[in-house]
C-alpha positions in Angstrom: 0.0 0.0 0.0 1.2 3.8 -0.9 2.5 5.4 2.3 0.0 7.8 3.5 0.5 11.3 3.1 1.9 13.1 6.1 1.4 17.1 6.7 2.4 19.1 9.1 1.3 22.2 11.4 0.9 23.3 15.1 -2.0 23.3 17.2 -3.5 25.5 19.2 -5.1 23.6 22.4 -8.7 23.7 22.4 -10.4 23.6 26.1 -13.3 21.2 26.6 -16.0 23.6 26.1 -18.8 23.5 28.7 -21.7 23.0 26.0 -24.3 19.8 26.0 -21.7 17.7 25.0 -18.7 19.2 26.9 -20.8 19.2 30.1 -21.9 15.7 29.8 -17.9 14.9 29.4 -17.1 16.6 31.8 -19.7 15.2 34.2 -18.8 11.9 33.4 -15.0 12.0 34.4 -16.0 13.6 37.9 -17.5 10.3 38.4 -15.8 8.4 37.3 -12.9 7.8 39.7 -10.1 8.0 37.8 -6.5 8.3 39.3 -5.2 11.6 38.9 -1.3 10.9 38.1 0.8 12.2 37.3 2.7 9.4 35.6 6.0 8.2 34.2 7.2 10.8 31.5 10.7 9.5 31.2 11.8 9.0 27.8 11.3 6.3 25.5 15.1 5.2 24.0 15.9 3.4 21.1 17.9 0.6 23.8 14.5 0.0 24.8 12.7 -1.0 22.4 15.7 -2.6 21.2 14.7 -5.8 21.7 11.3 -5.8 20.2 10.8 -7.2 16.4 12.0 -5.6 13.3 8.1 -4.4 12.1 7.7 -2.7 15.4 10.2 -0.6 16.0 9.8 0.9 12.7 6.1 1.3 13.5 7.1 2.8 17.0 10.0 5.3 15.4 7.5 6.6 12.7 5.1 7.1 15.6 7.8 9.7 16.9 8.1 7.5 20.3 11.6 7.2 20.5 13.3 10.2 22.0 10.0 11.8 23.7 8.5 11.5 27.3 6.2 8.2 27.0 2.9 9.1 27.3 0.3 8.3 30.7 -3.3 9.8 29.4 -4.4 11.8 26.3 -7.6 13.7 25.7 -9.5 14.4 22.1 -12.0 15.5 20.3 -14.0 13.2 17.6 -15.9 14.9 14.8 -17.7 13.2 11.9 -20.7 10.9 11.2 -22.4 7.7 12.7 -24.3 5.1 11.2 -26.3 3.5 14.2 -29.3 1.4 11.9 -30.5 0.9 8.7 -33.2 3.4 7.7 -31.4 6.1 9.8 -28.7 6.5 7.6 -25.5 8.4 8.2 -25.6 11.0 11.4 -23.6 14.0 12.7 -21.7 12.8 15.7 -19.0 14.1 18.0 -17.3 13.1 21.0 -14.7 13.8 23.8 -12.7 10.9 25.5 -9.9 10.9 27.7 -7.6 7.4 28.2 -5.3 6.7 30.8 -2.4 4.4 31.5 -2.4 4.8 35.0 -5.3 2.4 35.7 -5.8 1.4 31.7 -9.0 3.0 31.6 -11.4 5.3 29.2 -14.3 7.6 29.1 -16.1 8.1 25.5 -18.9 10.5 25.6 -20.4 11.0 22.1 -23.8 13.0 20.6 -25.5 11.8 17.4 -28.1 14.1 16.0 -30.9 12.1 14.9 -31.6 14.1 11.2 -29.1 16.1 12.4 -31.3 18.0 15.4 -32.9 15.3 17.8 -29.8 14.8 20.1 -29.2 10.8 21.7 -25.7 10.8 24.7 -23.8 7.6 24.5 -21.4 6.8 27.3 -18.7 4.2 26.4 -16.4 3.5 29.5 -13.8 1.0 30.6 -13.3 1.4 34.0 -11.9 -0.8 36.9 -11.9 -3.9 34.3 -15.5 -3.6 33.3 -17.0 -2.1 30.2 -20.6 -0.5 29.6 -22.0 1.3 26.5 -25.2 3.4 27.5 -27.3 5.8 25.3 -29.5 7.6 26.3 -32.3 9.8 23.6 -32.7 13.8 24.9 -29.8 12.6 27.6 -33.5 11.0 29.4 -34.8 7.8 27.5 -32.0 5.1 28.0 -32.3 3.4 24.7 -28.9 1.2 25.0 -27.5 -0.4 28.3 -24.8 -2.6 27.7 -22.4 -4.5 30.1 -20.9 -7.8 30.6 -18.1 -10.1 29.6 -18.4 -8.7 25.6 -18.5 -5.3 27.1 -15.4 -5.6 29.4 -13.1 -7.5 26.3 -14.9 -5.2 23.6 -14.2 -1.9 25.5 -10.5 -2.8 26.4 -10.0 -3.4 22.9 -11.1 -0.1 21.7 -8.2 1.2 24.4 -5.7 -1.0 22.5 -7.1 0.6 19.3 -6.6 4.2 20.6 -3.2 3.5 21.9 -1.9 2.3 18.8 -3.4 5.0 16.7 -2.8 8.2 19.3 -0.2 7.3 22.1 1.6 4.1 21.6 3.8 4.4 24.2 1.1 4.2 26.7 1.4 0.5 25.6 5.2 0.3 26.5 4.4 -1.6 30.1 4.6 -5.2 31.0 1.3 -5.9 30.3 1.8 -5.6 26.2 3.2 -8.1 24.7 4.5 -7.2 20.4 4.7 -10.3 17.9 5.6 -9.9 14.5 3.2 -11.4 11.6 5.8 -10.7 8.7 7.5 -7.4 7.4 4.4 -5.1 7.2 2.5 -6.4 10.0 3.0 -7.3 13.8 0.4 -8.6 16.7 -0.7 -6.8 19.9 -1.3 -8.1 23.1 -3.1 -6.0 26.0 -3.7 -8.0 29.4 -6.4 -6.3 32.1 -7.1 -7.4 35.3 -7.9 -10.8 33.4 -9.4 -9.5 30.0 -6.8 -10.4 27.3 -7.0 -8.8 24.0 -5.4 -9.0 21.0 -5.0 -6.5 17.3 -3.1 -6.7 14.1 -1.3 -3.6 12.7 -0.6 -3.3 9.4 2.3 -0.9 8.6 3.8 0.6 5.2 7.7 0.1 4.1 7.9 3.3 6.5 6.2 2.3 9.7 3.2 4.4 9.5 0.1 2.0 10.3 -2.7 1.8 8.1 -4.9 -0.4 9.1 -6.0 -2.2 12.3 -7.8 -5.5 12.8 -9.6 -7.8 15.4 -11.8 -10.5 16.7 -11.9 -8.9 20.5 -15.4 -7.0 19.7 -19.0 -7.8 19.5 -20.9 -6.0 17.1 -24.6 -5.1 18.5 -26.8 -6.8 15.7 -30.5 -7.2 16.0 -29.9 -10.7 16.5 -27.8 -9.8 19.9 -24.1 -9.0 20.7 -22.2 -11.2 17.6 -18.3 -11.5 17.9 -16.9 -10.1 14.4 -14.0 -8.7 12.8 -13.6 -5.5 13.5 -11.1 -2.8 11.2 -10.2 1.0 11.5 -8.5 2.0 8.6 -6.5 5.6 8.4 -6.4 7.3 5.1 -3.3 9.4 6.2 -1.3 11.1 8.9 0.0 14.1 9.7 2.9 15.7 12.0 1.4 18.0 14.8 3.9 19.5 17.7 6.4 16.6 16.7 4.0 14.2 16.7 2.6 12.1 14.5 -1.9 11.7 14.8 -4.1 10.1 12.2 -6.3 12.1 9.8 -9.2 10.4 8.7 -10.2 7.2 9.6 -13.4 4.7 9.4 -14.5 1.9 11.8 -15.8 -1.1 10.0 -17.5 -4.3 10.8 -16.5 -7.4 8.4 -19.3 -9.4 8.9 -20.7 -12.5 7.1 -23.1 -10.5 4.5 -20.2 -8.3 4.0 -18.6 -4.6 5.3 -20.5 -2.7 7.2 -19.1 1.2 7.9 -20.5 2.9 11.0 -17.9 5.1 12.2 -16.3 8.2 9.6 -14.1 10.8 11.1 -11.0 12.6 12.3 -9.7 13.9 15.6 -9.5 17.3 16.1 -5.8 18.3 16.2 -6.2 21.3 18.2 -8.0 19.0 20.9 -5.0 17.0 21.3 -4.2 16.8 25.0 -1.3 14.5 26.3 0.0 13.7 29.7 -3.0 15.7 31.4 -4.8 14.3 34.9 -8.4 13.8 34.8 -9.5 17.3 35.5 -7.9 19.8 33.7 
């Protein structure tokens, strides 16, 4: 695959604004008991990653890890569309999440606008080892209320997604484990407070990762909760501050009647928030 195109620019840091969605966000990490750090910001060498496989340190270097302060929690903003049903058809969404390393945990909060003015709040959170997903329509009329074993495995996977896509040297701990598949594409291995999770990164000649693939999810069918592939490809990268964040990007579910899209967006650059504690 073509390596994707890379640009470059600074960022000026945007605040979590204090709107219906910002609030919400907000709200939600008072609660949610996070630890406030701060956390290790020594820096990542090349000695130590020495020992890891070929496809992965060139994946790690292209990331810009090597020679920065590793990274303990990063905030963002999400902005793009959401496909929730058939019928519904594509949907503005947004969100704000923050992920930390300290406790591996993450707070989602996301607004889809039903024909883009009926607002529904979704809540996706790994905290403590256990997952839930809740939506709720006018933030009053819970619509979705999901946790359990898929929930706990599906939602720690999504934190081994972000990692790998925002801050992979949150990931640098004993609890990762790196395997390589062959020369453009290497395993990854997140263990939780018994969860155990596993993706497959697909890299160019370069390093820079464009794809990203597992089994670890459910996808919510009509049907139930139905284990499927699971992809988020990136369409290109860019350089902000010295670091390297993906432009846009899809979510995809491979299942057996073929792909199904439900996710299209970017983060935010100016959102971009590393080695923050939970209330700033």
């Amino acid at each position: 695959m073509p390596r994707p195109d890379i640009g470059s620019r600074t960022a000026v840091k945007m605040l979590v604004p204090q709107d219906g969605l910002g609030r919400r966000f907000t709200e939600a990490m008072a609660t949610a008991g996070l630890a406030s750090g701060p956390g290790d910001e020594t820096v990542v060498t090349a000695d130590e990653i020495g020992q890891l496989p070929p496809v992965v340190r060139r994946y790690l270097h292209f990331m810009g890890v090597v020679g920065r302060p590793r990274v303990w929690s990063f905030r963002a903003r999400f902005g793009g569309r959401f496909w929730l049903r058939r019928g519904l058809g594509w949907m503005p969404a947004e969100a704000w999440q923050y992920n930390s390393a300290l406790e591996i945990s993450r707070v989602f909060v996301m607004r889809i606008r039903f024909a883009g003015v009926v607002a529904m709040f979704g809540r996706d959170t790994y905290l403590d080892g256990q997952g839930r997903m809740i939506g709720k329509l006018f933030d009053r009329f819970t619509v979705v209320d999901g946790q359990g074993k898929e929930f706990d495995i599906g939602e720690l996977t999504t934190y081994l997604n972000d990692a790998i896509m925002l801050a992979p040297s949150m990931l640098l701990r004993p609890y990762t484990t790196w395997t390589d598949v062959d020369a453009h594409s290497f395993d990854v291995t997140l263990t939780d407070r018994g969860h155990t999770v596993t993706g497959r990164v697909f890299v160019d000649g370069a390093g820079a990762p464009f794809d990203f693939s597992t089994t670890d999810r459910f996808a919510a069918l009509p049907s139930g909760p139905v284990r499927a592939e699971w992809r988020t490809p990136v369409r290109s990268w860019q350089s902000l501050d010295g670091r390297v964040v993906p432009g846009p990007f899809r979510a995809v579910w491979h299942l057996p009647e073929g792909e199904l899209p439900y996710i299209k967006g970017t983060f935010m650059p100016d959102s971009l928030a590393f080695n923050i504690t939970p209330g700033s």
